[in-house]
The first five atom37 places (N, CA, C, CB, O) and aatype in JSON, in Angstrom:
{
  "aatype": [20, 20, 20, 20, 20, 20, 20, 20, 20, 20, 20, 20, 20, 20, 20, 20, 20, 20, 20, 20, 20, 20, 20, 20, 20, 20, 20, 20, 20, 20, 20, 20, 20, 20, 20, 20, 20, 20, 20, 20, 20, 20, 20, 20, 20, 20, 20, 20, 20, 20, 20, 20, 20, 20, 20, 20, 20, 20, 20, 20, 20, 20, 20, 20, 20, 20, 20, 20, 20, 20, 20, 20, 20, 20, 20, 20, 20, 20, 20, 20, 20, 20, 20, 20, 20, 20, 20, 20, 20, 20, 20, 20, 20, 20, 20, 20, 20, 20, 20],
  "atom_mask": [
    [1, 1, 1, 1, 1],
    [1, 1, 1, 1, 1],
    [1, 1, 1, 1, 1],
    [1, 1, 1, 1, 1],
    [1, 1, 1, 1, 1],
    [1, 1, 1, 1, 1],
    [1, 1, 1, 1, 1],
    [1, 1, 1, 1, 1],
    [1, 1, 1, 1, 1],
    [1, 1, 1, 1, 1],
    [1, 1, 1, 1, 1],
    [1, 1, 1, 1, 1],
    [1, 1, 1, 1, 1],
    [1, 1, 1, 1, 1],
    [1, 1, 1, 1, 1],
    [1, 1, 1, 1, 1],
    [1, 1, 1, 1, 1],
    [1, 1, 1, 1, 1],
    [1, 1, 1, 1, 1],
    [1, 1, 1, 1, 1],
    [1, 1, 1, 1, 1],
    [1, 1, 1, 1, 1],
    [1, 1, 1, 1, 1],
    [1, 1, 1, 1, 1],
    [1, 1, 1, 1, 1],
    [1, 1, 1, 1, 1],
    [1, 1, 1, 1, 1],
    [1, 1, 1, 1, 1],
    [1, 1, 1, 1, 1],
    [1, 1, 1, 1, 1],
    [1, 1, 1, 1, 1],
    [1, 1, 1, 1, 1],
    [1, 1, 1, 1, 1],
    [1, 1, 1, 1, 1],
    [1, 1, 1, 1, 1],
    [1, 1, 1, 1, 1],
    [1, 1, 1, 1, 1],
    [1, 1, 1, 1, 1],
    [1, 1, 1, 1, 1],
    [1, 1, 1, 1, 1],
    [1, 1, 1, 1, 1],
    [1, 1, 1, 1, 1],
    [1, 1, 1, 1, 1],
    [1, 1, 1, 1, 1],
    [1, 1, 1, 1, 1],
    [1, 1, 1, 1, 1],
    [1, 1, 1, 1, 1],
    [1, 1, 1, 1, 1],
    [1, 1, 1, 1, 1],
    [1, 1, 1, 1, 1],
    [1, 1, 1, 1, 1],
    [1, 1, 1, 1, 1],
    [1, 1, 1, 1, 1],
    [1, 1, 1, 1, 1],
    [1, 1, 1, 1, 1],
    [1, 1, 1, 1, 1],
    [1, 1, 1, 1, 1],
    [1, 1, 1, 1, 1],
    [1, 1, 1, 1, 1],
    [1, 1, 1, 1, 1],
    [1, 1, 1, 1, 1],
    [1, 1, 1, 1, 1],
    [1, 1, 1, 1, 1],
    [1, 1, 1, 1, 1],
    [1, 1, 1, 1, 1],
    [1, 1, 1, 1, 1],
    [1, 1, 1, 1, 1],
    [1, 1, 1, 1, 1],
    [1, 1, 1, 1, 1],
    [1, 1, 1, 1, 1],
    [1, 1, 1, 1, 1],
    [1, 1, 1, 1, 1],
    [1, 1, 1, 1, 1],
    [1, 1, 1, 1, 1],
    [1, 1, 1, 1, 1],
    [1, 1, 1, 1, 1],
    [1, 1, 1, 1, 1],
    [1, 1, 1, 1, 1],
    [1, 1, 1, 1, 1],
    [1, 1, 1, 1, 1],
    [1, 1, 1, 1, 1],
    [1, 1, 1, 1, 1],
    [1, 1, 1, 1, 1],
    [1, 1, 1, 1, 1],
    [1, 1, 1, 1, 1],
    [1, 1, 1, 1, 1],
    [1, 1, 1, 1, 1],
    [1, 1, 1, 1, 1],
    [1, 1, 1, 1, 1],
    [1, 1, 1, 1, 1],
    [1, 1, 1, 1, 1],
    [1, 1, 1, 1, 1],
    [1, 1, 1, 1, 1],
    [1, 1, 1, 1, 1],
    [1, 1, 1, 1, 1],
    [1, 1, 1, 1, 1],
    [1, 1, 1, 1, 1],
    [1, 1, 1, 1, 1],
    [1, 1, 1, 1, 1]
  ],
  "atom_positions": [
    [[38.41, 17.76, 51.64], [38.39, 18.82, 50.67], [36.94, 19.05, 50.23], [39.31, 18.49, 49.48], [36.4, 18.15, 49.59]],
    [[36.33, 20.09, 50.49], [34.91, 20.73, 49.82], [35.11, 21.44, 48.68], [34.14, 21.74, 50.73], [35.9, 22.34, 48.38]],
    [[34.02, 20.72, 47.93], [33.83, 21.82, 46.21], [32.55, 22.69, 46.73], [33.21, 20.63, 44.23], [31.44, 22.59, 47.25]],
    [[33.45, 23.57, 46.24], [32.42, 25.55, 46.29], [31.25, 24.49, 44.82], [34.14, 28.17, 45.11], [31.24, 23.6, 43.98]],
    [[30.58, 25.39, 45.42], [29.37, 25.23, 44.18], [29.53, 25.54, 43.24], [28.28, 25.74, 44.18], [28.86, 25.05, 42.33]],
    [[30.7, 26.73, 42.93], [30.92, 27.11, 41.43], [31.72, 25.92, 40.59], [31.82, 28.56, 41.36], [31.47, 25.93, 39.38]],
    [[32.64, 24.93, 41.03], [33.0, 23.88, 40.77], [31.86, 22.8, 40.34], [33.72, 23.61, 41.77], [32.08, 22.02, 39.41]],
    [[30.71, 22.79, 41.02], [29.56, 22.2, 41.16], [29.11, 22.38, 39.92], [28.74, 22.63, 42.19], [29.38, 21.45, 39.16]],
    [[28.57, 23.21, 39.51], [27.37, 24.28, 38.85], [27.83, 23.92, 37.26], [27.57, 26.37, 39.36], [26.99, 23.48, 36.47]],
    [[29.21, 24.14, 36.85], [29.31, 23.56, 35.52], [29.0, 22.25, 34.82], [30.3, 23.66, 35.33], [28.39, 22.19, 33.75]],
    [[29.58, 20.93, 35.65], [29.21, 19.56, 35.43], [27.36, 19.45, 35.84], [30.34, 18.51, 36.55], [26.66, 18.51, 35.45]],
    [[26.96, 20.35, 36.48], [25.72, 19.75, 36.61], [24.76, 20.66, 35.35], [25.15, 19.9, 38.37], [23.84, 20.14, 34.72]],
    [[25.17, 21.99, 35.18], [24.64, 22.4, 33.93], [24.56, 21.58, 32.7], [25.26, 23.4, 33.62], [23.59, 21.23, 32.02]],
    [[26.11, 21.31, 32.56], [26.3, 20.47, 31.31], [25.42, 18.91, 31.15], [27.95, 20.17, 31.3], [24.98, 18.4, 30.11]],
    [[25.35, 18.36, 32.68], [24.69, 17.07, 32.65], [23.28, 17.31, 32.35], [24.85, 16.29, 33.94], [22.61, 16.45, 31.79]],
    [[22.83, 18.32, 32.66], [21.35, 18.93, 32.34], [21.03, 19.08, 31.25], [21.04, 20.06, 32.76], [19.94, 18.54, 31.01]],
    [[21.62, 19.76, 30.14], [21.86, 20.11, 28.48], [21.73, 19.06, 27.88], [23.19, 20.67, 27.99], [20.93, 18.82, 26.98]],
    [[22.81, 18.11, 28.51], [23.42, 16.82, 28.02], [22.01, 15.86, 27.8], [24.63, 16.12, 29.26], [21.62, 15.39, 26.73]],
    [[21.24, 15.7, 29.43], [19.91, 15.15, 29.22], [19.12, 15.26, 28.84], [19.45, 14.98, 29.65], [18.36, 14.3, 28.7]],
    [[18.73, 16.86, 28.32], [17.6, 17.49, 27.45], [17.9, 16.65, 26.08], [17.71, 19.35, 27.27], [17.48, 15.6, 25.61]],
    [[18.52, 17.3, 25.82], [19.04, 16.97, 24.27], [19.16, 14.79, 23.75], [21.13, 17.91, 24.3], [18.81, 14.11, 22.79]],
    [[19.75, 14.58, 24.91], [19.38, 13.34, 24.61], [18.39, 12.29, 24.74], [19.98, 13.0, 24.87], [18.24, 11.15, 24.3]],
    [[17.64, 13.27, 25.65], [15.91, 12.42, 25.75], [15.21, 13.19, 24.58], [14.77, 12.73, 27.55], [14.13, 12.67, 24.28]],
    [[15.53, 14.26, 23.86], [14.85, 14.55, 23.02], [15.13, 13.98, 21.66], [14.83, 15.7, 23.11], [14.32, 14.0, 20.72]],
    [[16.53, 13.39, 21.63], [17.21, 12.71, 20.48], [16.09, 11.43, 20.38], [19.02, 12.23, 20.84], [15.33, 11.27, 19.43]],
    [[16.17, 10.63, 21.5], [15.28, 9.84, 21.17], [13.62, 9.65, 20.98], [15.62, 9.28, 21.75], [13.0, 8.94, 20.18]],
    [[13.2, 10.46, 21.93], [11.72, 10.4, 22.27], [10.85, 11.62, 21.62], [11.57, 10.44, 23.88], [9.63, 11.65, 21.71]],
    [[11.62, 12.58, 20.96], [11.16, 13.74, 20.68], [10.24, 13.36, 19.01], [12.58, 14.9, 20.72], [9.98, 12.32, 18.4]],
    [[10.03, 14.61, 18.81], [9.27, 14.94, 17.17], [9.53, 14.16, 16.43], [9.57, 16.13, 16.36], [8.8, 13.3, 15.94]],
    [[11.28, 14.48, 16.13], [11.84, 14.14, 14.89], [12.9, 12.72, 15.61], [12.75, 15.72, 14.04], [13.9, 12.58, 14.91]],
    [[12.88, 12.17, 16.25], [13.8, 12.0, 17.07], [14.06, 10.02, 16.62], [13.19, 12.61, 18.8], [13.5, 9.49, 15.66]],
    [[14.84, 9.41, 17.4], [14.92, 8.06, 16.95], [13.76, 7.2, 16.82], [15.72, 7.44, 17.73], [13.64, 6.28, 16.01]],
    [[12.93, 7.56, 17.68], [11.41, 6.12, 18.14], [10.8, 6.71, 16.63], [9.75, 6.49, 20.25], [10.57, 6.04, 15.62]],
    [[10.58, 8.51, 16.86], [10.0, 8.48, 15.46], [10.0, 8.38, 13.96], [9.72, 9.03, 15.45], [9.08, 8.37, 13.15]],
    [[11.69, 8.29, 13.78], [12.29, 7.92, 12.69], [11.26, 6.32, 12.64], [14.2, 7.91, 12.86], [10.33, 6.12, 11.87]],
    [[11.81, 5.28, 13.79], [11.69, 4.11, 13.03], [9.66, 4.11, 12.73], [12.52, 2.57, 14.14], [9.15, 3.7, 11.69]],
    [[8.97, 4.59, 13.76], [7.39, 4.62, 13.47], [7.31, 5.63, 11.8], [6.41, 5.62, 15.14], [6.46, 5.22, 11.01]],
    [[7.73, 6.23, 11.58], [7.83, 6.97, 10.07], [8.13, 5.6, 8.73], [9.5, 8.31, 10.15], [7.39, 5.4, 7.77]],
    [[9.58, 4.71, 9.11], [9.88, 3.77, 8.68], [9.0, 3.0, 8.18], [10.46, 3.35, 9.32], [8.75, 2.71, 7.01]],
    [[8.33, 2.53, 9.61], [7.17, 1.58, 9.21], [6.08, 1.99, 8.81], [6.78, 0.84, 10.08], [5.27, 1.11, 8.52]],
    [[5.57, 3.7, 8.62], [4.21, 3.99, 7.9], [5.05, 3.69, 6.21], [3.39, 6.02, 8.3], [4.38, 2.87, 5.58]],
    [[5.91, 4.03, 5.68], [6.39, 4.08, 4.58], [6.29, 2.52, 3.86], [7.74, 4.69, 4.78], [5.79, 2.13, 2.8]],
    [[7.02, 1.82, 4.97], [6.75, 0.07, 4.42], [5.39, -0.18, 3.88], [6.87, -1.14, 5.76], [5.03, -0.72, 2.84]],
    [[4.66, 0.4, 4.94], [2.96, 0.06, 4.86], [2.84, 0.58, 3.49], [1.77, 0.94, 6.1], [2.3, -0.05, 2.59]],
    [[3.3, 1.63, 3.37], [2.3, 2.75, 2.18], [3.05, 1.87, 0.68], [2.91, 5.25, 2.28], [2.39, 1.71, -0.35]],
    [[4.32, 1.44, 0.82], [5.34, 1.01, -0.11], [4.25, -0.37, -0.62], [7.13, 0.62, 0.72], [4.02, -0.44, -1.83]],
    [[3.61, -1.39, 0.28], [3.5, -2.38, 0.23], [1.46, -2.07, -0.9], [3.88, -3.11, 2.02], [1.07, -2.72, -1.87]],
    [[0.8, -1.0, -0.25], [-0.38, -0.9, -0.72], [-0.06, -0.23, -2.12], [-1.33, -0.17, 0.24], [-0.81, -0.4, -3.07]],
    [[1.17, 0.6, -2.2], [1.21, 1.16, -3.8], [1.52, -0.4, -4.98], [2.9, 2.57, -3.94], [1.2, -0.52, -6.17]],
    [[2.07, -1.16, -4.29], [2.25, -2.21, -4.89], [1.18, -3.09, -5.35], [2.97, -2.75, -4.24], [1.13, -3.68, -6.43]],
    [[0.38, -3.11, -4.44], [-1.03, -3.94, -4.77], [-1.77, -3.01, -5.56], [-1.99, -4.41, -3.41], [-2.32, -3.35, -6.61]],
    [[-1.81, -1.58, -5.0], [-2.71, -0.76, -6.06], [-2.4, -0.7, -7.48], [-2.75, 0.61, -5.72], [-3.17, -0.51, -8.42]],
    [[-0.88, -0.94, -7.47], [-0.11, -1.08, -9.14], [-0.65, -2.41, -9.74], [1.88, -1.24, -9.11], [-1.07, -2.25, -10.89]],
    [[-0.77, -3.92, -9.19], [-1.06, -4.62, -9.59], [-2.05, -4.74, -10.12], [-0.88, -5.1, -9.13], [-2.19, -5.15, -11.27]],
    [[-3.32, -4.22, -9.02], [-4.51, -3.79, -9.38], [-4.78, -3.46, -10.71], [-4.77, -2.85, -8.7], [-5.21, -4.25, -11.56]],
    [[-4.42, -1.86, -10.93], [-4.03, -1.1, -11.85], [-3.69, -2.11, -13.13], [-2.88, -0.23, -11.29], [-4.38, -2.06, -14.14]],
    [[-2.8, -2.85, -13.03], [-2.59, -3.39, -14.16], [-3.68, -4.09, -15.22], [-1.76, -4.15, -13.8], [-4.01, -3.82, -16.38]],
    [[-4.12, -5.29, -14.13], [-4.99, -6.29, -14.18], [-6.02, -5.56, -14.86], [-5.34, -6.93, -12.86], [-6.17, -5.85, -16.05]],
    [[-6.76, -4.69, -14.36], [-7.8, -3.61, -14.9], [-7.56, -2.76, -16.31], [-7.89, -2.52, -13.77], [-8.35, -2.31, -17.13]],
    [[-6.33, -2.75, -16.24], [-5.56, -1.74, -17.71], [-5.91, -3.1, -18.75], [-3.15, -1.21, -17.58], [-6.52, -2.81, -19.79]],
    [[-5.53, -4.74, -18.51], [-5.63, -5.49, -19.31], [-6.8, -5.87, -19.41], [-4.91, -6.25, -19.22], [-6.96, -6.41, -20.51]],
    [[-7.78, -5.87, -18.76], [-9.16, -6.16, -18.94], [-9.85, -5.04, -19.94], [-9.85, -6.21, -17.49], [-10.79, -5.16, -20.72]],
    [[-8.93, -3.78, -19.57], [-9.82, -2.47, -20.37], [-9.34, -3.18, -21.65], [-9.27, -0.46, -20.14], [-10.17, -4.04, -21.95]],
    [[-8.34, -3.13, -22.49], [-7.61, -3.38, -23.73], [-7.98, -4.37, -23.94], [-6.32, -3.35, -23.85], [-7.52, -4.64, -25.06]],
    [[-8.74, -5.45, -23.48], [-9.58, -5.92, -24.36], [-10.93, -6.09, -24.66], [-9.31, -6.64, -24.41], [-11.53, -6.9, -25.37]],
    [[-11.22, -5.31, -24.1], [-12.53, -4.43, -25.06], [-12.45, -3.16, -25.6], [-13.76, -4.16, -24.3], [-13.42, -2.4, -25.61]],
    [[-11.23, -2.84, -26.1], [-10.94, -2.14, -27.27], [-11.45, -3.03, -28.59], [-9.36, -1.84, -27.28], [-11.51, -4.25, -28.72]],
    [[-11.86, -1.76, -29.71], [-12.39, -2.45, -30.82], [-11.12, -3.05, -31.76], [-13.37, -1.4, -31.63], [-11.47, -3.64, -32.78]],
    [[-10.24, -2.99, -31.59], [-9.02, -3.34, -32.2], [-8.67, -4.95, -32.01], [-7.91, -2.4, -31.59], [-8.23, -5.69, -32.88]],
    [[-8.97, -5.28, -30.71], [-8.9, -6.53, -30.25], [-10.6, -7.47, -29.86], [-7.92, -6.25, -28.92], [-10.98, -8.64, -29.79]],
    [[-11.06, -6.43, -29.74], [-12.83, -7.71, -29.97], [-13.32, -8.22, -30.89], [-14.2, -7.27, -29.77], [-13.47, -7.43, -31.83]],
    [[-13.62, -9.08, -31.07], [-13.94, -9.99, -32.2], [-15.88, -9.89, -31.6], [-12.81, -11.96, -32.13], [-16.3, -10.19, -30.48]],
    [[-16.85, -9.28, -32.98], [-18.15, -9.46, -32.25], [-18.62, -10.97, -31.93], [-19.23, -8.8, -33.11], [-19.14, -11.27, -30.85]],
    [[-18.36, -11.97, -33.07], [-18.94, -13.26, -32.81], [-18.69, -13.52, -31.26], [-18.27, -14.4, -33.78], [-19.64, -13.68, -30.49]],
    [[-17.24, -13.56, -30.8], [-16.89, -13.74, -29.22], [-17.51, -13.05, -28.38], [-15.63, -13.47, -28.85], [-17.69, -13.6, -27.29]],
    [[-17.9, -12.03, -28.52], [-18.74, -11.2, -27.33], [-19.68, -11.5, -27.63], [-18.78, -9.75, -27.1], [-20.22, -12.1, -26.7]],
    [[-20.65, -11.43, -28.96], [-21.99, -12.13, -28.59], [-22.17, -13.54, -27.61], [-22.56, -12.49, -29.93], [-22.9, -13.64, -26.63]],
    [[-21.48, -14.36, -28.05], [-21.41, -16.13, -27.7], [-21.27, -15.94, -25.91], [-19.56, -17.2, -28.62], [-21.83, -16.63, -25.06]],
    [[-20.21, -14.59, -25.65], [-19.81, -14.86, -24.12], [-20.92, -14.27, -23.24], [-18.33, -14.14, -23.68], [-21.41, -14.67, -22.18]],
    [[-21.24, -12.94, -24.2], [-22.67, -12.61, -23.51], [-24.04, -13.15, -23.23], [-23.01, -11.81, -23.97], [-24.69, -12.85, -22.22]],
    [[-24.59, -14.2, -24.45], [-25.43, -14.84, -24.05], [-25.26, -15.63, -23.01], [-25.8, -15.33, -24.84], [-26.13, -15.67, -22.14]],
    [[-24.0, -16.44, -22.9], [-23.72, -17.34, -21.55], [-23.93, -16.83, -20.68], [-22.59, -17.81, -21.24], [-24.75, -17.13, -19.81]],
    [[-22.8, -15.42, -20.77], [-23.72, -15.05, -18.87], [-24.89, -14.45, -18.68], [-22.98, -13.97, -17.82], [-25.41, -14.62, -17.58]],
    [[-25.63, -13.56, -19.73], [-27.1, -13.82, -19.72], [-28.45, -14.67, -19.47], [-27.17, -13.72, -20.39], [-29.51, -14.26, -18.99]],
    [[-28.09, -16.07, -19.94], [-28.56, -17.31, -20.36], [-29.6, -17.11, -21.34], [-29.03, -18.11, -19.26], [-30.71, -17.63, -21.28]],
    [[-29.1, -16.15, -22.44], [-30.05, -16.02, -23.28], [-29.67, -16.69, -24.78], [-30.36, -14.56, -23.29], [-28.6, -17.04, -25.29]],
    [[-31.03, -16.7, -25.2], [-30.69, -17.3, -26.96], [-31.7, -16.7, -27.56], [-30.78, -19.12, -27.4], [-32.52, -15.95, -27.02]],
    [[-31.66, -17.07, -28.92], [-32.69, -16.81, -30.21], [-33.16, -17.75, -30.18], [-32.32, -16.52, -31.6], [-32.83, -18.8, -29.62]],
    [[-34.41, -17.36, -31.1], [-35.27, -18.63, -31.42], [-35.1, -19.76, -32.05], [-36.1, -18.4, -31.95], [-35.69, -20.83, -31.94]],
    [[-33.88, -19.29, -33.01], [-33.25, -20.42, -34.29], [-32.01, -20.51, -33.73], [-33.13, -19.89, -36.09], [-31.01, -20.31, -34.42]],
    [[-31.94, -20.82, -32.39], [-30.63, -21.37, -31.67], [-30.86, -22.49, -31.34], [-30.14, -20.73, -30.52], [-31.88, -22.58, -30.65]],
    [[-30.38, -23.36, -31.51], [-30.28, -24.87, -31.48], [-28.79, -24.83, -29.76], [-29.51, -25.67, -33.71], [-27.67, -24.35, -29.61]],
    [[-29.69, -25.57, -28.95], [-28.95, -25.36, -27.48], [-28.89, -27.14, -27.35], [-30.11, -24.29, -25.95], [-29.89, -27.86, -27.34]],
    [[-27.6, -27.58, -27.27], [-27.24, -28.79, -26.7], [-26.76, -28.63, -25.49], [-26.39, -29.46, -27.41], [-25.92, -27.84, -25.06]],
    [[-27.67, -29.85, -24.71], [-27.14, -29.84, -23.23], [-26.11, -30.69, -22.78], [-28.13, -30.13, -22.37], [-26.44, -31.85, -23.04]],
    [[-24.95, -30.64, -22.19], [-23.74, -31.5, -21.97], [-24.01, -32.12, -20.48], [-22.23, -30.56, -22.07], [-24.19, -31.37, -19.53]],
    [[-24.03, -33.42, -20.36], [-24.3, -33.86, -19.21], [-22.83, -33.42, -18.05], [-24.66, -35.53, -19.49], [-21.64, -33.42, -18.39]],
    [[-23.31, -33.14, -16.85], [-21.88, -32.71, -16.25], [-21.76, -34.28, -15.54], [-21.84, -31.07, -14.97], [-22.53, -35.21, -15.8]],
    [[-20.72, -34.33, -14.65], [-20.35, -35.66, -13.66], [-20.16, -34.77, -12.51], [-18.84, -36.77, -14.06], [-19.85, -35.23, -11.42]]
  ]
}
């Protein structure tokens, strides 16, 4: 028994459609590979907003306290000369032996 080509011609159209569409499901624009590569730019970006928030924080608490509400001048003078290494003349400087 021979199939006429018009018997032919439908299953092989359809298998054709069938393959477009499903190599494009996966490999295409919008398609599966690029869903999950999208996935993982988002993790990335999810993971640096997190550190930038932390960041952010750490810096918000360092600002607030050098607000004048919370500085005490005696303390900022005392901390500034240290990391300066400066003094007055009528500063009496004891040296602490280290080990």
């Amino acid at each position: 028994m021979l199939l006429r080509p018009r018997q032919i011609l439908a299953p092989v159209i359809f298998a054709t459609v069938f393959g477009y569409f499903g190599y494009h499901l996966v490999n295409g624009d919008r398609g599966l590979l690029a869903m999950a590569h999208l996935q993982r730019e988002v993790l990335i970006a999810e993971q640096n907003l997190a550190e930038a928030e932390a960041t952010r924080k750490i810096w918000e608490r360092r600002v607030a306290a050098l607000r004048n509400q919370s500085l005490e001048p005696d303390m900022l003078d005392e901390r500034a000369r240290v990391l300066l290494n400066f003094s007055r003349k009528d500063d009496i400087i004891v040296f602490m032996p280290t080990r």
